[in-house]
N, C-alpha and C positions, 0 to 999 in steps of 0.2 A: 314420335315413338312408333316404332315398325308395330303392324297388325301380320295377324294369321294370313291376311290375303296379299302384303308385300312379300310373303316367307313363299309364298306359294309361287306367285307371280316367278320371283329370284330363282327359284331351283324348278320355272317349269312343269310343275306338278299343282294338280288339283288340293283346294284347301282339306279337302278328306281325308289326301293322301297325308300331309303336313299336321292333321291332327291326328292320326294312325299312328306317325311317329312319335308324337307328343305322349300319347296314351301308351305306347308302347307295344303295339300291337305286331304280330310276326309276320303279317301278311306282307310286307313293305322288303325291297332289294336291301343286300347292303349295299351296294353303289348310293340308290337313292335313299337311303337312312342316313348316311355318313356323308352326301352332300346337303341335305336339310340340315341334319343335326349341324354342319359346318355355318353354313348361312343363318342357322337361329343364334350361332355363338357370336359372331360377326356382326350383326345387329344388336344383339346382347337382350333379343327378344324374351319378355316375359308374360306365359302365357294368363288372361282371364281367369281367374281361378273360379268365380263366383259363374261368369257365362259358362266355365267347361262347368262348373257341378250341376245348372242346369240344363245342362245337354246332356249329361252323361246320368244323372240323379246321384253321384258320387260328391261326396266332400274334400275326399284326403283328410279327414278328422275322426280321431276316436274321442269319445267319453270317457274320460274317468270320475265316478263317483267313490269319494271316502269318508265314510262315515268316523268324523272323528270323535269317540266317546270320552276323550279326556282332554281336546282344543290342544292338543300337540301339535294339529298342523302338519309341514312336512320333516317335523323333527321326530315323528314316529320312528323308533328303534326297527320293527319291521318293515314298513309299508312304503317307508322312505325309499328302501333298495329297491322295492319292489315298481314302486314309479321309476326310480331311476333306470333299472332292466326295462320298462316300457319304453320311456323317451329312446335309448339308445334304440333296441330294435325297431321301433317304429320309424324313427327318423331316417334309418337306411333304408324302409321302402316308399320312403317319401309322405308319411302320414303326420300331421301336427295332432297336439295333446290341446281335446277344451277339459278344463280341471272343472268339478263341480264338489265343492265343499257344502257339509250341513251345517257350517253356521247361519246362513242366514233362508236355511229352510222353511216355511209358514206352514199352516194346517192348511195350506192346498196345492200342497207340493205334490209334482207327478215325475217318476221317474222317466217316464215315457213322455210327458209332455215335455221335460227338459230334453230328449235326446230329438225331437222332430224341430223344438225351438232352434235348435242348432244347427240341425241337418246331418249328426254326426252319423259315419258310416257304422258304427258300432259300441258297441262299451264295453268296459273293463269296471266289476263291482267290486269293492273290497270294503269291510270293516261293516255289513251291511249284517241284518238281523235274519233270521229264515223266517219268522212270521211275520216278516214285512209286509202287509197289505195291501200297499205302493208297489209292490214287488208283483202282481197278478196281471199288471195288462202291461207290463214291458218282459215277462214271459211270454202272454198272447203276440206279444207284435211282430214283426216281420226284422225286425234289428236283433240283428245277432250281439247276446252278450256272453261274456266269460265271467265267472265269478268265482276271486281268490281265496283261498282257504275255508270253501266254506261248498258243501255239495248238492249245490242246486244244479239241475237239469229242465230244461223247457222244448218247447217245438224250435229253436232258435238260440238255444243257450245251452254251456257247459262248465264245465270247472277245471281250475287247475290247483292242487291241494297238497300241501308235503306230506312226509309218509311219518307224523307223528310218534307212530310207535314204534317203530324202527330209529329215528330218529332219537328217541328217549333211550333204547336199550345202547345204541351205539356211543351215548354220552358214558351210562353206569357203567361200560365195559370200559372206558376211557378211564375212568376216574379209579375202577378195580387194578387196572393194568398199574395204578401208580401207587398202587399199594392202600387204597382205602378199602375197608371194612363198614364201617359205619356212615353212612350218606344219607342225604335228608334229600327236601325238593323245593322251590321255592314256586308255586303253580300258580296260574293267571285266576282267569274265572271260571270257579267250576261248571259253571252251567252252560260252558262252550264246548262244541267238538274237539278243539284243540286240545284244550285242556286238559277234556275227559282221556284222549287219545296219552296224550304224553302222562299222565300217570299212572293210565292200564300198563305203558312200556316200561316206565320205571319200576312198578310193581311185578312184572313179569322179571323183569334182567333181576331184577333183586333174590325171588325164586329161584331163577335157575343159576346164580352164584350163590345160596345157600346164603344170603346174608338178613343180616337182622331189617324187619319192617317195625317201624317206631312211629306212631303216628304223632307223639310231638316233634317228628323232625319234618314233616309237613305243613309248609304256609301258604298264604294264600295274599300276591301283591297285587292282586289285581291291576296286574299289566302294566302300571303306573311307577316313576321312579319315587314317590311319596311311597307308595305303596310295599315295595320291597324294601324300603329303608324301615320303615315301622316292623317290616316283619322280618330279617335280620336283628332288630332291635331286641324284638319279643325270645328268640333263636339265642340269642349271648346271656340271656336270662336262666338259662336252663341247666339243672344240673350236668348232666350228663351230653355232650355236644357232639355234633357231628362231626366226623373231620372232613369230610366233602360233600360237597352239595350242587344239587343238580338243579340249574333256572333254565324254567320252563317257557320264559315272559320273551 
């Protein structure tokens, strides 16, 4: 199996230069990018991943932690997409997925210890609590994380969040536009931002269409497909029904 130092040797050029092109680096001719780059395909060279991460202190790995509260797994109705948009874009800049599930979490669990156990270059949080705990010294650290739908900020971390209440109003303008009057909502957990956000919007769109607010056409499935099926259930019981309804889950 060809090394970095045959690849060098072959095109003439120092092993620096053969890992400059490796990395990607602009400093390097095209002439001599596109005759390495020839000779590594030619050998069918694959470089050390583990030597380059410690050379470089890079993995080519992100984190993803998913706090799954109902053991969905990746049959999550949200979060599934949401990994799946990870894998795709990650994987065209060359970065693999270590996945870390909370089922087999203990009481010494570190969100930060799991990302240095790995070496990953970063994380991605999702399904994770804001008074997490655990959550305090993988803030403090030096690894950059993102965390989905939920708006934490750190020296190191940001978020990326949907627009909730816009998103709520542009469903009831939907549902008006097809001629409903009377709409209900079928809402996750209230005591999430999401939640609270998507049926501030429903309640606002509902206002500014002059339409009737019924607090028996409001449930709560807590996110869960048990969950919405009980509360549809309780919704057919009811004198007086909605004729459209707006899921918030």
């Amino acid at each position: 199996m060809a090394t970095i130092k045959d690849i060098a040797r072959q095109a003439n050029v120092s092993t620096t230069t053969v890992s400059r092109v490796l990395n990607n680096y602009p400093d390097v001719s095209d002439k001599t990018r596109k005759k390495i780059i020839r000779i590594i395909q030619e050998n069918n060279y694959r470089p050390n991943t583990v030597a380059r991460s410690l050379s470089t202190s890079k993995s080519n790995t992100i984190g993803i932690f998913f706090t799954d509260h109902f053991n969905t797994g990746l049959h999550h109705p949200f979060f599934r997409e949401v990994i799946y948009g990870m894998e795709k874009s990650l994987g065209e800049k060359g970065y693999d997925i270590v996945y870390f599930t909370n089922r087999h979490w203990g009481e010494n669990f570190s969100y930060l210890d799991k990302c240095q156990d790995r070496h990953v270059d970063g994380v991605a949080m999702m399904g994770v609590l804001r008074n997490d705990p655990n959550l305090n010294k993988l803030l403090a650290s030096k690894i950059p994380a993102v965390f989905v739908d939920i708006d934490i900020i750190g020296k190191n971390a940001s978020y990326v969040i949907s627009d909730n209440i816009s998103g709520a109003k542009k469903a009831i303008n939907y549902l008006y536009q097809l001629g409903h009057r009377k709409i209900g909502m079928l809402a996750g957990f209230s005591t999430t931002k999401t939640s609270q956000e998507r049926f501030l919007g429903y309640q606002q769109a509902l206002k500014e269409l002059n339409l009737i607010y019924n607090s028996e056409w409001i449930f709560d499935g807590n996110y869960s497909e048990e969950g919405g099926y009980q509360a549809m259930r309780e919704m057919l019981n009811l004198k007086e029904l909605p004729t459209g309804f707006f899921l918030s889950e």
